[in-house]
C-alpha positions as CSV (number, residue, x, y, z in Angstrom):
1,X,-12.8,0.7,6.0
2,X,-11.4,-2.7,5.8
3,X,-9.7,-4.3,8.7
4,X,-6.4,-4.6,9.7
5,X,-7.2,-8.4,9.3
6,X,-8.1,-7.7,5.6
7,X,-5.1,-5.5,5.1
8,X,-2.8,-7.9,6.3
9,X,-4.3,-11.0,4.5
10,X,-4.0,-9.6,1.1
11,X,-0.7,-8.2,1.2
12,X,0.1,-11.8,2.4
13,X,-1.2,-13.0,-0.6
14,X,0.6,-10.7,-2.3
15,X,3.8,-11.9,-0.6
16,X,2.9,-15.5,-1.2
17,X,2.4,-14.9,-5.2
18,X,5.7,-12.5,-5.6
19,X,8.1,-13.5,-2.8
20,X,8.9,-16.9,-4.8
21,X,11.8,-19.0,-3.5
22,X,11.9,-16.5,-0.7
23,X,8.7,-16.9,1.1
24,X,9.3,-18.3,4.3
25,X,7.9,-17.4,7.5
26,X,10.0,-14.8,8.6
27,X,9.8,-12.7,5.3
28,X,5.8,-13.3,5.8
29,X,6.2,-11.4,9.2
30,X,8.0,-8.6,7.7
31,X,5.2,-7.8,4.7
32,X,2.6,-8.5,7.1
33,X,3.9,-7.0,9.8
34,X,5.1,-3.4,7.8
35,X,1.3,-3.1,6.2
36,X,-0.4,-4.1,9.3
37,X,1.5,-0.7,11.4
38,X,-0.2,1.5,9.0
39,X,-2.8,1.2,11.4
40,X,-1.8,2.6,13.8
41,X,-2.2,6.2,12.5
42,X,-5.5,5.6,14.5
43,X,-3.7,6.4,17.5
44,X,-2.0,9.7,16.2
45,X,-5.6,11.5,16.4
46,X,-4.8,11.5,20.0
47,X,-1.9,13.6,19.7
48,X,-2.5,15.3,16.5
49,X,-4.8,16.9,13.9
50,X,-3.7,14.3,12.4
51,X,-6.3,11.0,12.3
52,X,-6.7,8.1,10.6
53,X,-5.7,6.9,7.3
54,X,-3.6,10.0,6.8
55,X,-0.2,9.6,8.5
56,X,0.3,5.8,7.9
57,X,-1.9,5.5,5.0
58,X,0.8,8.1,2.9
59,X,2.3,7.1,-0.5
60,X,5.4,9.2,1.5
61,X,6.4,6.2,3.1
62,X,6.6,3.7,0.8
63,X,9.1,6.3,-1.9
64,X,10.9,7.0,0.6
65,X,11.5,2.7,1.6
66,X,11.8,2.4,-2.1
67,X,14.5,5.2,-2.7
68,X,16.5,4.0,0.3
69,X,16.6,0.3,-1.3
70,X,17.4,1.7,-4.0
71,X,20.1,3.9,-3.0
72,X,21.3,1.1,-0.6
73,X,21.8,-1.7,-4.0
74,X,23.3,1.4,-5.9
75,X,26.1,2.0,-3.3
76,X,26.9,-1.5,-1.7
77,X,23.9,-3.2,-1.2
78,X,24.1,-3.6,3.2
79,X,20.5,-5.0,2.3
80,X,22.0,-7.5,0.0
81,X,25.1,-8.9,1.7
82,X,22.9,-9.3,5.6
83,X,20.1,-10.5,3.9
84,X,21.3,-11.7,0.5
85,X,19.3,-11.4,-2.6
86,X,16.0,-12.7,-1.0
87,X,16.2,-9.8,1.0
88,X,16.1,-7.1,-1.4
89,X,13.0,-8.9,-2.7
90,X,11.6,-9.0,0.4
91,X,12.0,-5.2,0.8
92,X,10.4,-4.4,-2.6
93,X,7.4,-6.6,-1.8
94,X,6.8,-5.1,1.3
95,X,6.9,-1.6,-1.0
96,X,4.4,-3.2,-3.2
97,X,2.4,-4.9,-0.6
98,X,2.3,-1.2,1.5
99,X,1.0,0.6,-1.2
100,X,-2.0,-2.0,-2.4
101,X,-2.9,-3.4,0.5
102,X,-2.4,-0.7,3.1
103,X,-2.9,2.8,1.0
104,X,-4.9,0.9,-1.9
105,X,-7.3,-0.5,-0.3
106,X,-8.4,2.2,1.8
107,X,-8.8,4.8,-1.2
108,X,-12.0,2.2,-2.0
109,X,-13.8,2.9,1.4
110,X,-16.5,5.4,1.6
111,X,-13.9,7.9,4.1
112,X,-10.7,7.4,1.6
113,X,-7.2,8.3,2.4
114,X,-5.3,10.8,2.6
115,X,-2.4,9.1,0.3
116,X,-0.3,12.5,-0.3
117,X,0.2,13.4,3.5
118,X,2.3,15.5,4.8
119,X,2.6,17.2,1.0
120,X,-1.1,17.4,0.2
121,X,-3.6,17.4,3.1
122,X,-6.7,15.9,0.7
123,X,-8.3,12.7,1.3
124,X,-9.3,11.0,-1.6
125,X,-11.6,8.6,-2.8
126,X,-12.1,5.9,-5.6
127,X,-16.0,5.5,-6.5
128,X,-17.4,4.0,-9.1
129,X,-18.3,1.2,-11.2
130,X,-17.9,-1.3,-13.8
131,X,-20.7,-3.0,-16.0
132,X,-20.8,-4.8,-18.6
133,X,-24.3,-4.7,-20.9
134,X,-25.6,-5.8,-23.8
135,X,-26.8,-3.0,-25.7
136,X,-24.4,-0.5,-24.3
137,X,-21.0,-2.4,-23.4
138,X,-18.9,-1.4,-21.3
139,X,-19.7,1.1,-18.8
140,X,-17.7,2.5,-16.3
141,X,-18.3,5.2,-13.6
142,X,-14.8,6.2,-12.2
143,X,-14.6,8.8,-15.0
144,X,-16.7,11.1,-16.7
145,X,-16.0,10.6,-20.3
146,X,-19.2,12.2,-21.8
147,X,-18.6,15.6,-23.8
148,X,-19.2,18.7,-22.1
């Protein structure tokens, strides 16, 4: 499982390469900041069923942010005229930079996540890899392609 450090350095990088003119400091805190509390789900498992990498590591979260930003810029935009425009774009990178960094990067980790949580209590796992040789190209292990 990677770190909370390692979470919250690559989502900053991925605020620093899609933030743009609104990267500052304060917008850095916020896409940190929103990836880094998925880890606290490790505290849950002392209330409920419930451990880690399942109730923060969820895919619920972020569509739910997403289809409130959205709704918000379809009927006003509140987002828009407290923040302004590099507001919005810091909402929809701290979307992006949940679901790579914090749910992403988990599904490579020998446990998984549980990304469908509350919906679907399965943890899942990405395992596999990718080659490249010179008498058979290309192989990959994620998926079986090979005929039944």
């Amino acid at each position: 499982m990677p770190s909370t450090l390692v979470h919250a350095a690559f989502s900053g990088m991925i605020a620093a390469a899609l933030l743009g003119a609104a990267f500052d400091r304060r917008s850095l805190f916020v896409v940190v900041g929103l990836t880094a509390a998925a880890d606290l789900d490790a505290f849950v498992g002392l209330v409920l069923t419930a451990g880690h990498r399942t109730v923060g590591h969820t895919l619920v979260l972020p569509a739910l942010a997403a289809l409130a930003v959205a709704v918000d810029e379809r009927t006003g935009g509140r987002l828009r005229s407290r923040f302004g425009p590099g507001g919005v774009r810091v909402a929809w990178v701290s979307v992006f930079a949940f679901v790579v960094s914090a749910v992403g990067l988990d599904l490579f980790t020998p446990g998984g996540a549980n990304p469908l949580w509350p919906l679907h209590d399965q943890f899942y796992m990405i395992d596999g890899k990718v080659e490249l040789s010179n008498r058979r190209g290309v192989i990959q292990t994620f998926v079986d392609l090979s005929p039944d």
